[in-house]
Backbone bond lengths (Angstrom), bond angles and torsions (degrees), N, CA, C in turn:
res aa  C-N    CA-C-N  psi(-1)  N-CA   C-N-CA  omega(-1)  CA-C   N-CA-C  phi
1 X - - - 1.463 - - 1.531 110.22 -
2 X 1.158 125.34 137.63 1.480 150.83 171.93 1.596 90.38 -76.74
3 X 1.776 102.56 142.66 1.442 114.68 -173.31 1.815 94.56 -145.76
4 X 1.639 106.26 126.69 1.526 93.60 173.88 2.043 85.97 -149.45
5 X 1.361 93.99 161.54 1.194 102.28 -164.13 1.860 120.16 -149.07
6 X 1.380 128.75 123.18 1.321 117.50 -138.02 1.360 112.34 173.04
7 X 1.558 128.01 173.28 1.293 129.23 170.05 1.822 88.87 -97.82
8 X 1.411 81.85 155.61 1.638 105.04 -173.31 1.990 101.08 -95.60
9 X 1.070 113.45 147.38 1.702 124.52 -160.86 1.550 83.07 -156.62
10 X 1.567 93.42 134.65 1.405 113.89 157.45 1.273 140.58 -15.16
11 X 1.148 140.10 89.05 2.056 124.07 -159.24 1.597 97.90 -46.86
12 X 0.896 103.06 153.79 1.833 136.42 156.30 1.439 102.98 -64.56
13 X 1.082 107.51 167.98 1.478 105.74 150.24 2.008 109.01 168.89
14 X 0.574 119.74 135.46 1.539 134.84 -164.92 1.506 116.27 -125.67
15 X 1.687 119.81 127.60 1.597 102.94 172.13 1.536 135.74 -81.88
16 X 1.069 123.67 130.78 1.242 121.94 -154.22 1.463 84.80 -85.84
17 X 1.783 122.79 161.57 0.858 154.29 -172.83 2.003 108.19 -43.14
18 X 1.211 82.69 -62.04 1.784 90.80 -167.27 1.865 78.57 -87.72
19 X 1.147 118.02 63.83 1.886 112.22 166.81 0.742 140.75 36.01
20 X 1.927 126.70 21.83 0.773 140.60 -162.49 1.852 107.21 -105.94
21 X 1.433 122.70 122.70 1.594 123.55 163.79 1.196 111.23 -50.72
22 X 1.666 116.05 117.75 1.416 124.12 175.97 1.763 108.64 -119.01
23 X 1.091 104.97 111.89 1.606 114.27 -164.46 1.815 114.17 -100.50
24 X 0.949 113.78 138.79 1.516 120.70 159.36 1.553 112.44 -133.47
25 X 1.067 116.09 146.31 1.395 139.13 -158.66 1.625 96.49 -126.69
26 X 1.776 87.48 117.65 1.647 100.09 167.55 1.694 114.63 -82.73
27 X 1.408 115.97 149.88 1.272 126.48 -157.58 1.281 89.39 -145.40
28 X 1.391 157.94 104.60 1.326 135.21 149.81 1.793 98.02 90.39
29 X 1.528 77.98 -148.27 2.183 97.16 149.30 1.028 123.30 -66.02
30 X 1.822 125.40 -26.91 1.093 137.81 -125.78 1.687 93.70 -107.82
31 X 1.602 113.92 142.36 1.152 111.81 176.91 1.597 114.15 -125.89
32 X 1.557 123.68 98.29 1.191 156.53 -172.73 1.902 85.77 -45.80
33 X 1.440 107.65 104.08 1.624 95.69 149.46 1.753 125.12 -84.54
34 X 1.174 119.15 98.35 1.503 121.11 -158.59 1.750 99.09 -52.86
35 X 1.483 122.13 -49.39 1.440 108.23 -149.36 1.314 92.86 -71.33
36 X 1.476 150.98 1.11 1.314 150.93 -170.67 1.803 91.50 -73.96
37 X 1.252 112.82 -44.13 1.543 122.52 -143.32 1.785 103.41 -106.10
38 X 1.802 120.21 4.69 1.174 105.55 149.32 1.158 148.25 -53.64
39 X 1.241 121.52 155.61 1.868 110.96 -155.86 1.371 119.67 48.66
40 X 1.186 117.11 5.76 1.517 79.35 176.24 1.715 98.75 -125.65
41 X 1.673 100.21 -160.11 1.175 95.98 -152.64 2.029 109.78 -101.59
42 X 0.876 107.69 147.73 1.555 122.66 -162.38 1.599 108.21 -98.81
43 X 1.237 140.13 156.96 1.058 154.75 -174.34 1.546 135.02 -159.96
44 X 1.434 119.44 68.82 1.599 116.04 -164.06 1.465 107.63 -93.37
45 X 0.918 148.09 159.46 1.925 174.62 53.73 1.293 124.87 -30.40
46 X 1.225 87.65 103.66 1.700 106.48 -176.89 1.716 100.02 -95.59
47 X 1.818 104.85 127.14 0.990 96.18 175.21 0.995 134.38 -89.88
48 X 1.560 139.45 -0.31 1.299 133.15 167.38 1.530 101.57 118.86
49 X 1.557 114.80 1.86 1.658 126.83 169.61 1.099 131.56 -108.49
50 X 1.305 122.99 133.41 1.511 118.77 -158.78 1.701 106.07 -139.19
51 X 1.234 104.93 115.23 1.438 86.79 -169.97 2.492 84.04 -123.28
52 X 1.644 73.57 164.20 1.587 90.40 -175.43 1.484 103.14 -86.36
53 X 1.591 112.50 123.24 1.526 113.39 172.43 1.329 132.43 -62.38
54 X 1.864 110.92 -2.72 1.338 100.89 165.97 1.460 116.75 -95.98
55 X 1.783 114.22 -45.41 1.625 109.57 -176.29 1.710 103.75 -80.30
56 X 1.365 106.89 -26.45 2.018 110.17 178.31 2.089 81.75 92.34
57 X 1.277 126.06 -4.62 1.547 115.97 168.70 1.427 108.64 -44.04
58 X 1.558 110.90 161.86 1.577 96.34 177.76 1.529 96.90 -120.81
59 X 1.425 117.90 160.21 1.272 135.49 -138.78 1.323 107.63 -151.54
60 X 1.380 113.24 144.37 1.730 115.02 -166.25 2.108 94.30 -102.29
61 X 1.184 116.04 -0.04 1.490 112.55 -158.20 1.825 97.90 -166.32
62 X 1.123 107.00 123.39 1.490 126.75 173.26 1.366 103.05 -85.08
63 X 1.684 105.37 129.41 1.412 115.94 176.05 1.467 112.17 -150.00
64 X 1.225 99.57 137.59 1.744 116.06 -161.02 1.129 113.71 88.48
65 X 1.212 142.71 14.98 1.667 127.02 -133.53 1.125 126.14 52.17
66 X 1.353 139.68 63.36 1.859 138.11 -168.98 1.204 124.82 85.43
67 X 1.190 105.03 39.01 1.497 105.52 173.41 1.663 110.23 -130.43
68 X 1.371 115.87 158.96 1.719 115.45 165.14 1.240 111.24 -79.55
69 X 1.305 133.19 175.73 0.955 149.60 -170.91 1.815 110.19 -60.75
70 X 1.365 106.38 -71.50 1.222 115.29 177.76 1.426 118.47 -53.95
71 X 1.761 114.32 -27.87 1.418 104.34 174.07 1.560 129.66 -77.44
72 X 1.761 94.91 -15.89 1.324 109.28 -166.59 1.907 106.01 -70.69
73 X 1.275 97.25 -14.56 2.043 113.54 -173.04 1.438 105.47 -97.84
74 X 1.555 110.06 -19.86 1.669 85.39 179.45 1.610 100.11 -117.48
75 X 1.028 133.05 -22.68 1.302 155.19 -160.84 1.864 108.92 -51.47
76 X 1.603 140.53 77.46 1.548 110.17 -167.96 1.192 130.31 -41.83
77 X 1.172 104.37 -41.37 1.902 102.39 175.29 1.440 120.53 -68.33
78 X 1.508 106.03 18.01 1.761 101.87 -177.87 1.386 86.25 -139.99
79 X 1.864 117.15 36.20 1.703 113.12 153.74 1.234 113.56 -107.94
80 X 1.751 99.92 167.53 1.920 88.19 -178.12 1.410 130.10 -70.18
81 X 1.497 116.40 6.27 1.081 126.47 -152.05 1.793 91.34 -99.10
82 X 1.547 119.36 -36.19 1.485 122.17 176.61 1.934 95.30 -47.59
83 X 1.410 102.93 -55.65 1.781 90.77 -151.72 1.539 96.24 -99.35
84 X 2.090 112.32 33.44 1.423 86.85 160.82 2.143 84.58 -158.89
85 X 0.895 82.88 53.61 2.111 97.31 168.36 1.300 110.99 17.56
86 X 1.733 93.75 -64.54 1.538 108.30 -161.38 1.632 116.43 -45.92
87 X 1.237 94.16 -46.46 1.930 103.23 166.96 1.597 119.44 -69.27
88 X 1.079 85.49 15.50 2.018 82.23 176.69 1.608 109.22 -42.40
89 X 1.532 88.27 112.08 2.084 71.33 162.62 1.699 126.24 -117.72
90 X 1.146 106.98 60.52 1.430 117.98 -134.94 1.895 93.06 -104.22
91 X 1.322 115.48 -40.74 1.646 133.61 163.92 1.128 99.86 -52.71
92 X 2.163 143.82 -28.40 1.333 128.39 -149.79 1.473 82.69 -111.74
93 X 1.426 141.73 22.62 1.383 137.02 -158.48 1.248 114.14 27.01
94 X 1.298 126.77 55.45 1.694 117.75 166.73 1.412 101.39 -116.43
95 X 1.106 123.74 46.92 1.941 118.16 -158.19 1.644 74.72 -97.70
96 X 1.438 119.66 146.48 1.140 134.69 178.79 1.846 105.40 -67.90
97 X 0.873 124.71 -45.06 1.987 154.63 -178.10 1.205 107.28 -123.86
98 X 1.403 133.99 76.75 1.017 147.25 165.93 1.827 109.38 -51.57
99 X 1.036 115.70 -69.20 1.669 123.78 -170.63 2.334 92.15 -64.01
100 X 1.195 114.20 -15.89 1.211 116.07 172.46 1.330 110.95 -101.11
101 X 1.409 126.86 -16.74 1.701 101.81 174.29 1.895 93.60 -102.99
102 X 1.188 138.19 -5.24 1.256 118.31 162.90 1.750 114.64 -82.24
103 X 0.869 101.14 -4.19 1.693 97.28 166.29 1.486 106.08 -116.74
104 X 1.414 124.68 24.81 1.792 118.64 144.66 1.109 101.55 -125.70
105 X 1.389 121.81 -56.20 1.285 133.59 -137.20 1.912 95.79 -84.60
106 X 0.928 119.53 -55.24 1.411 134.02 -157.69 1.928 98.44 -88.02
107 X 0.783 132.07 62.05 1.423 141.48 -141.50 1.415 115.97 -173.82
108 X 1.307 117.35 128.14 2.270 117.88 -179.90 1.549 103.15 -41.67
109 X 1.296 115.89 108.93 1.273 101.86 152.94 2.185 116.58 -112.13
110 X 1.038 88.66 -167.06 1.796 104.00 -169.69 1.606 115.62 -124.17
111 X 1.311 100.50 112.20 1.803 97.54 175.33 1.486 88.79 -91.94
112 X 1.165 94.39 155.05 1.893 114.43 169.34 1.384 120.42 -145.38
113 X 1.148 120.67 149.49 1.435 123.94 155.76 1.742 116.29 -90.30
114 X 1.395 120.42 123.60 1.332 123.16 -169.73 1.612 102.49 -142.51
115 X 1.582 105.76 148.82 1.329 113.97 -158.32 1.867 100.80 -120.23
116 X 1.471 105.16 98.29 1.316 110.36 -174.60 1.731 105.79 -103.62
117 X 1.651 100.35 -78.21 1.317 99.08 -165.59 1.794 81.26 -102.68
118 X 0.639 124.84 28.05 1.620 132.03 -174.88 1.864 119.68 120.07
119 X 1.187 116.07 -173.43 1.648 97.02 -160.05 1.009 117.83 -75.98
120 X 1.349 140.60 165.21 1.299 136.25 -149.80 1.867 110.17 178.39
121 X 0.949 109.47 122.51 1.722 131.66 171.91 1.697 100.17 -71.34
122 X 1.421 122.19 128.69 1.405 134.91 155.68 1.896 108.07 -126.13
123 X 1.697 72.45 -161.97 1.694 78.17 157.06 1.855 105.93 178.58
124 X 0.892 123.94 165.86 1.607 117.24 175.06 1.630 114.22 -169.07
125 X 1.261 128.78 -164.59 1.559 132.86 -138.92 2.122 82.07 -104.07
126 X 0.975 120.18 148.84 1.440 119.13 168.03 1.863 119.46 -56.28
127 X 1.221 105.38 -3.39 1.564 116.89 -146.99 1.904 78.85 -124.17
128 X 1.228 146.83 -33.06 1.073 136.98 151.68 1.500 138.95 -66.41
129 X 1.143 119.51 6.49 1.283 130.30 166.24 1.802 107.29 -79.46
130 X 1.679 107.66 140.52 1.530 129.47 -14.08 1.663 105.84 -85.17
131 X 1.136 106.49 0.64 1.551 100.59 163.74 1.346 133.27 -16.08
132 X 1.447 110.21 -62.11 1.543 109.88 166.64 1.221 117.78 -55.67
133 X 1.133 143.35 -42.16 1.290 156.76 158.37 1.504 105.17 -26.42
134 X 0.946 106.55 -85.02 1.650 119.06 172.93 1.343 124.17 -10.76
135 X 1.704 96.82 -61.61 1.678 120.88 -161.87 1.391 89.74 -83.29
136 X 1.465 141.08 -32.21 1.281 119.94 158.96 1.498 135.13 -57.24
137 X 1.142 122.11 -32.46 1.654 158.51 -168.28 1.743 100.32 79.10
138 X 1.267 113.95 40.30 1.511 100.24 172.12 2.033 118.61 -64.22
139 X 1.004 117.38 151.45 1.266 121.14 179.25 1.549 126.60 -119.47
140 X 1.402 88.03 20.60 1.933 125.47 175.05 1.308 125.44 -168.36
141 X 1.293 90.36 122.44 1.750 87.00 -177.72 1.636 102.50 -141.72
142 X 1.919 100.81 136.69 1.231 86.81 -171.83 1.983 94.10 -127.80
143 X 0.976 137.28 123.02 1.539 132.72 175.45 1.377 118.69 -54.80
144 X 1.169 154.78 133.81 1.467 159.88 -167.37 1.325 119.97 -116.10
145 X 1.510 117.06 -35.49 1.406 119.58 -144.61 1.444 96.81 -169.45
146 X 2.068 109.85 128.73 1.696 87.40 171.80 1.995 79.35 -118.89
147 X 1.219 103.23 -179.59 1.386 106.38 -153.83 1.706 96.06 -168.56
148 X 1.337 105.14 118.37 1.273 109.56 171.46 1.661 140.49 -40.24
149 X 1.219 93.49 -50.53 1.826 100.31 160.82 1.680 122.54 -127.48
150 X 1.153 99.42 -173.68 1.565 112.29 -175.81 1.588 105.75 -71.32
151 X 1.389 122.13 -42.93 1.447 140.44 159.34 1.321 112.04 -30.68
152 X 1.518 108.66 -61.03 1.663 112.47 -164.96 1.716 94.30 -77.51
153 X 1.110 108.65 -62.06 1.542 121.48 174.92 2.213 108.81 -12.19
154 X 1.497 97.64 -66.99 1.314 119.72 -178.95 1.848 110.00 -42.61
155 X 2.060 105.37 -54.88 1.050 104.46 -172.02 1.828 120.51 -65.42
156 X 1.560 88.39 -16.34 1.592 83.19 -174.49 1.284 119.71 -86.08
157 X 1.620 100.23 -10.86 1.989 108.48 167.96 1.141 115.95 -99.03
158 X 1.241 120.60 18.89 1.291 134.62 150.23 1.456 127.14 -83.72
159 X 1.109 102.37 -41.15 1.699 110.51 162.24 1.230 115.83 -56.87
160 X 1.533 103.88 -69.36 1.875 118.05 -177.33 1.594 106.66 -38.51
161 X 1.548 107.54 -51.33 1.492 101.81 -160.25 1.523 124.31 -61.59
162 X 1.506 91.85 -23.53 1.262 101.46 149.17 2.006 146.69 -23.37
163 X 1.438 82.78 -24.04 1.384 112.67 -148.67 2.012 108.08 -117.05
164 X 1.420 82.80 -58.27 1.204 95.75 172.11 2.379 117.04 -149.19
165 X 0.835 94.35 163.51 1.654 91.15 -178.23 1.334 134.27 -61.03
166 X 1.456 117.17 135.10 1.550 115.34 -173.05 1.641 97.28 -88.77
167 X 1.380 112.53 4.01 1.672 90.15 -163.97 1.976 92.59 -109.12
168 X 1.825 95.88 164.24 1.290 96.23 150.40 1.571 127.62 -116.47
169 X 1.298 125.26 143.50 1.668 118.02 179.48 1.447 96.86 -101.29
170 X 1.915 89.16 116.93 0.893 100.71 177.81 1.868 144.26 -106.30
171 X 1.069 63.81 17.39 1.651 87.01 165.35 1.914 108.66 -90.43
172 X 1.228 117.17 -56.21 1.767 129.27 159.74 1.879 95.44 -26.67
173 X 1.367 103.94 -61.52 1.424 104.42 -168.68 1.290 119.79 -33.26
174 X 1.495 99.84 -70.04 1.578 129.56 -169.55 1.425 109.40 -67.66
175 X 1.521 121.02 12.15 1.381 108.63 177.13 0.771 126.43 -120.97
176 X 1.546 110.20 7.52 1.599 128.13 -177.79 1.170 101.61 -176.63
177 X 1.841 120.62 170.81 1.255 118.89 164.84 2.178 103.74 -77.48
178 X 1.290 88.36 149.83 1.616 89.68 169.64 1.769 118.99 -59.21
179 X 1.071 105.24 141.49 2.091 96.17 173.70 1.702 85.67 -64.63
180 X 1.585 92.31 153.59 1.767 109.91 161.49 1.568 108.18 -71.59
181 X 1.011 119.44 159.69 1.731 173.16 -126.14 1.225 113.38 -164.00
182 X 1.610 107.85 110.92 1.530 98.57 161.29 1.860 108.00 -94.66
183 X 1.595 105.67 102.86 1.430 124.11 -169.78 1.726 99.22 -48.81
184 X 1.489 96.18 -51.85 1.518 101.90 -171.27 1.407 121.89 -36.13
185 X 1.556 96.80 -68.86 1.404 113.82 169.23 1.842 136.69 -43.31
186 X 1.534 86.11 -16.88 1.583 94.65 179.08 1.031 115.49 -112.75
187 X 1.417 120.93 7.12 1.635 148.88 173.36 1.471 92.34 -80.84
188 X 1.284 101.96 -78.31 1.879 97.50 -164.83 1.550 114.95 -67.86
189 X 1.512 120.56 -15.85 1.520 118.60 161.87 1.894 117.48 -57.68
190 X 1.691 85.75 -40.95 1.397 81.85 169.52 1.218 151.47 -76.88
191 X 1.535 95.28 -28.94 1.604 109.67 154.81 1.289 93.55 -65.70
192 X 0.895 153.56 -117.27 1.562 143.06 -134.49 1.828 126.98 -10.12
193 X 1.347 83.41 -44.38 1.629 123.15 -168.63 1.900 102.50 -65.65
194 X 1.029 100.97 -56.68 1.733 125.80 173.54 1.453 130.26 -83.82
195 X 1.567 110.09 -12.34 1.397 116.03 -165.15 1.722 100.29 -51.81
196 X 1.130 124.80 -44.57 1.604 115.33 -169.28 1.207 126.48 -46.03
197 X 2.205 100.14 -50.51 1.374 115.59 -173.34 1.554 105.85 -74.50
198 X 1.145 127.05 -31.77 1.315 129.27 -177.54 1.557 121.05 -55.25
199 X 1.776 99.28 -55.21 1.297 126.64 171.82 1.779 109.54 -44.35
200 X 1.148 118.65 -45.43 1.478 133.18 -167.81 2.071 100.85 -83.67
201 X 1.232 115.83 -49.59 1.113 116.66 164.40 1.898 116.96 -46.44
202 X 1.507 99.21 -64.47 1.778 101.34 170.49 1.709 110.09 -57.96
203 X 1.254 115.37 9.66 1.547 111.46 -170.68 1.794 75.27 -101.08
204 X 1.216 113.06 -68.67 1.986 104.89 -154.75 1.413 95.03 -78.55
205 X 1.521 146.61 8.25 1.866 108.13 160.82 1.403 92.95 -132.08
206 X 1.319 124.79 49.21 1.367 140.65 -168.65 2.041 121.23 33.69
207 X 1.177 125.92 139.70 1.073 108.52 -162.09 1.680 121.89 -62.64
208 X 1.207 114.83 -6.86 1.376 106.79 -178.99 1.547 111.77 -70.45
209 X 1.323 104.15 -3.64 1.516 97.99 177.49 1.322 117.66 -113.10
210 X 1.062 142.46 14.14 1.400 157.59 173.47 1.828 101.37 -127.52
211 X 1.274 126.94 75.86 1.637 113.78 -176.72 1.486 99.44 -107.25
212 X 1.475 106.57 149.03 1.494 119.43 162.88 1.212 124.67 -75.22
213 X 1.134 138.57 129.33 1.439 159.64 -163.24 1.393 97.26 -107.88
214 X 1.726 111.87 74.88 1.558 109.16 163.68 1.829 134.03 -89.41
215 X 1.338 103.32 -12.07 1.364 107.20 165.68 1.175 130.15 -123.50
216 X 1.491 101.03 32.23 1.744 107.60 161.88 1.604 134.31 -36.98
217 X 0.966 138.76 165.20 1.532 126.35 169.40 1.299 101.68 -115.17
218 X 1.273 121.65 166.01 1.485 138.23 -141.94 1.843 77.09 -114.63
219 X 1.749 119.97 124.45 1.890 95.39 166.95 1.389 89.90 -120.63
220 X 1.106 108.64 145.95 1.462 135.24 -176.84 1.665 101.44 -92.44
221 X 1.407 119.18 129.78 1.530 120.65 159.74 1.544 121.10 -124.78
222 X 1.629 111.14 142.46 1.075 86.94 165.04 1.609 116.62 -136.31
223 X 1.157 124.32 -168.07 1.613 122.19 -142.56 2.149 97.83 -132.86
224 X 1.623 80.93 122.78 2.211 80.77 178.56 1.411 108.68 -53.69
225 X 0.809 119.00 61.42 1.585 118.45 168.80 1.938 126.68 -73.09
226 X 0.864 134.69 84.68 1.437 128.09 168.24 1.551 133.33 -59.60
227 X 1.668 88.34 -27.21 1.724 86.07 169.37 1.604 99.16 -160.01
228 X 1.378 123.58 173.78 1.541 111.24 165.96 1.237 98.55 -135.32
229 X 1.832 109.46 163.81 1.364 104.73 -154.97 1.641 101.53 -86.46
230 X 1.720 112.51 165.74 1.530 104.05 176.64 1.973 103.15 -80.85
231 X 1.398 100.58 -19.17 1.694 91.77 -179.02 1.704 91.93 -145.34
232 X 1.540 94.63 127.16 1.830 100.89 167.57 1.409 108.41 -85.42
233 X 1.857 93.12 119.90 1.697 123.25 175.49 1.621 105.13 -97.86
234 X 1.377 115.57 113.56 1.379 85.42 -172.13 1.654 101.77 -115.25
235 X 1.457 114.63 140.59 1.236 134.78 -162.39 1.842 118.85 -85.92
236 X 1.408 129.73 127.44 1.229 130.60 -170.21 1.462 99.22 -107.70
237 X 1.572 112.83 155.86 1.656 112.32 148.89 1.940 105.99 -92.79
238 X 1.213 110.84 -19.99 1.346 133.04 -172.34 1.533 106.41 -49.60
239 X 1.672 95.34 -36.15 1.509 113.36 -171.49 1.399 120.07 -102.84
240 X 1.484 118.40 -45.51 1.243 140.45 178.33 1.740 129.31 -134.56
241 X 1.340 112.22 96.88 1.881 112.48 -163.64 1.007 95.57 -53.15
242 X 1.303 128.81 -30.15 1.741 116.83 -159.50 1.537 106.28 -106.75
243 X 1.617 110.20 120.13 1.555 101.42 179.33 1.539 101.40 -146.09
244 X 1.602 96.11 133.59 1.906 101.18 -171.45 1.604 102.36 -136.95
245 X 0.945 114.02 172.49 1.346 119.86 166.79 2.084 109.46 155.37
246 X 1.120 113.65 172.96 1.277 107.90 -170.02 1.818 108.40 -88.66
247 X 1.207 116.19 123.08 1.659 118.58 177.94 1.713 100.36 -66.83
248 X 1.758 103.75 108.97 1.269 130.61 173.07 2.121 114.33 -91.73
249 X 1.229 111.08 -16.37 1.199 133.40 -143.62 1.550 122.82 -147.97
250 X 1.439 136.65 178.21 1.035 147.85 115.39 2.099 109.86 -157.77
251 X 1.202 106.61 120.52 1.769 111.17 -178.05 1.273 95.96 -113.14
252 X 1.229 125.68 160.41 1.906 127.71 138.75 1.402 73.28 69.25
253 X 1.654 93.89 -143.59 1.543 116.06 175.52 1.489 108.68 -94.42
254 X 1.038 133.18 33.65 1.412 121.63 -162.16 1.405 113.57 -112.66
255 X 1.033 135.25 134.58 1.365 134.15 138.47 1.311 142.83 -56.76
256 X 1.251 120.58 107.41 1.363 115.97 -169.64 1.476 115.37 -115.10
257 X 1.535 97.80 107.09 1.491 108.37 -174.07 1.600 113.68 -116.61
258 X 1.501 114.65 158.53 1.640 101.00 -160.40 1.818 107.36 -83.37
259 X 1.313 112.46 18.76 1.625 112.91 168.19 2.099 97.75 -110.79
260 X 1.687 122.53 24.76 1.593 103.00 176.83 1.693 92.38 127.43
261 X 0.941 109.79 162.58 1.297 135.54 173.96 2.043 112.08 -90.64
262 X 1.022 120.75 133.02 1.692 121.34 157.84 1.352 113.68 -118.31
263 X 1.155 96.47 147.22 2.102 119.75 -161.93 1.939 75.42 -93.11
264 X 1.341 143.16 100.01 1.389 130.23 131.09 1.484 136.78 -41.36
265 X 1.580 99.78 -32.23 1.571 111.75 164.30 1.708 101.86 -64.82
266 X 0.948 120.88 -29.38 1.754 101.50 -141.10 1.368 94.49 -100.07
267 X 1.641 133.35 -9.72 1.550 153.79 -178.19 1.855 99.36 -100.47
268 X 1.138 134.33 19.58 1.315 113.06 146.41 1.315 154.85 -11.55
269 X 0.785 140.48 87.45 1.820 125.87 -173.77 1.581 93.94 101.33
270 X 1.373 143.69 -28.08 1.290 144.91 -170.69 2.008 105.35 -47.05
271 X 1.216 107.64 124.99 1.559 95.70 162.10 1.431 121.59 -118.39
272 X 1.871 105.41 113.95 1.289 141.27 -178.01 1.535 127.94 -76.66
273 X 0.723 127.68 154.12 1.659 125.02 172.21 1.672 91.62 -125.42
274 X 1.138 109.73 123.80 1.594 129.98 175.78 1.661 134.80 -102.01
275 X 1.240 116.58 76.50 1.597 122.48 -158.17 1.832 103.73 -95.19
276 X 1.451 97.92 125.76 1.748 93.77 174.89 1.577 81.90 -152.36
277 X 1.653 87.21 165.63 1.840 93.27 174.15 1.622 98.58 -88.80
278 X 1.497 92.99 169.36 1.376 114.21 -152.63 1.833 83.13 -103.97
């Protein structure tokens, strides 16, 4: 048996050529090559330590996704304005990290339409593609719109969502692949649908900064899956240190093993002991 031991960090993951999600899982230093470790059997121990991924302080309770308490209050990317754009208040100088939200926030980002648990409006940084994609488990993704900041970005998925959903269900996800989507087709319905509000938006930050993305290509992904579960169990360290079962899977960020699914995103900063055969 292979033994690695560490705080747990977000998987990696990159598209492989023929479109396939190719994942590695941070461990420590240590970088988990997942497709090595299909089928077989898995072994985690959580030790009961939790440290925050920005100060590395250690912490009795994860907040934001990996953060301590105190970082989660001063931190910009742990305000409501990160996981909702439209409120950017970053032009009124109250950005908590000013020299930090103009190097995310104030930056090209990308609205898209992407087909996870069914279709769905996002948006993200130009430098995260198809990454975002990934960490959702979408299995279509089509770009719409590039847009100068995270601000403008927000207002235009505010319109869309209108239309159709910003969220994914993610349990729907993990239980199958999604049916295909013709993205295209629901691109130009939607412009149709929106042309006014859009039009009026490219009127106040002039249109070169809000552009339509009409000949995008539709990219298809798909996910190492060996089996999917008949019911998503989903698995805590919060609840239980000891968690095993055989790796059937990997979607989104998830692990899909035949004792439940684990959120790897949602265990941040957690320190694990990691047993698989070699």
């Amino acid at each position: 048996m292979a033994v690695t031991e560490g705080q747990l960090s977000k998987m990696s993951a990159v598209l492989s050529k023929d479109g396939t999600a190719s994942y590695q899982m941070p461990v420590g230093k240590h970088r988990v090559d997942m497709a090595a470790l299909m089928g077989k059997q898995l072994s985690f121990e959580f030790a009961g330590e939790i440290c925050c991924q920005h100060c590395q302080r250690p912490t009795k309770k994860s907040f934001s996704g990996g953060f301590c308490y105190p970082c989660s209050q001063k931190l910009a990317q742990c305000d409501l304005c990160f996981m909702k754009p439209e409120i950017c208040h970053f032009e009124q100088g109250t950005c908590r990290e000013p020299d930090w939200g103009q190097a995310v926030c104030m930056q090209p980002h990308v609205v898209y339409l992407a087909n996870s648990s069914g279709p769905k409006v996002g948006i993200t940084r130009t430098g995260q593609i198809p990454t975002r994609w990934i960490d959702q488990g979408a299995t279509q993704a089509l770009p719409i719109f590039m847009v100068q900041s995270r601000h403008q970005s927000g207002l235009v998925e505010t319109i869309f969502k209108q239309h159709v959903s910003d969220r994914t269900d993610w349990r729907k996800m993990l239980k199958a692949p999604a049916a295909p989507i013709d993205l295209a087709e629901l691109r130009d319905r939607l412009f149709a649908e929106t042309s006014h509000e859009i039009a009026a938006l490219q009127q106040r930050y002039a249109e070169q900064s809000i552009q339509a993305l009409k000949a995008e290509r539709v990219i298809e992904i798909s996910y190492p899956v060996l089996q999917y579960p008949d019911k998503v169990t989903s698995l805590s360290f919060d609840k239980t240190a000891q968690l095993a079962g055989e790796l059937l899977g990997i979607k989104g960020q998830y692990l899909i093993l035949d004792t439940g699914v684990l959120n790897i995103r949602k265990f941040t900063g957690y320190h694990v002991t990691l047993e698989f055969a070699a």
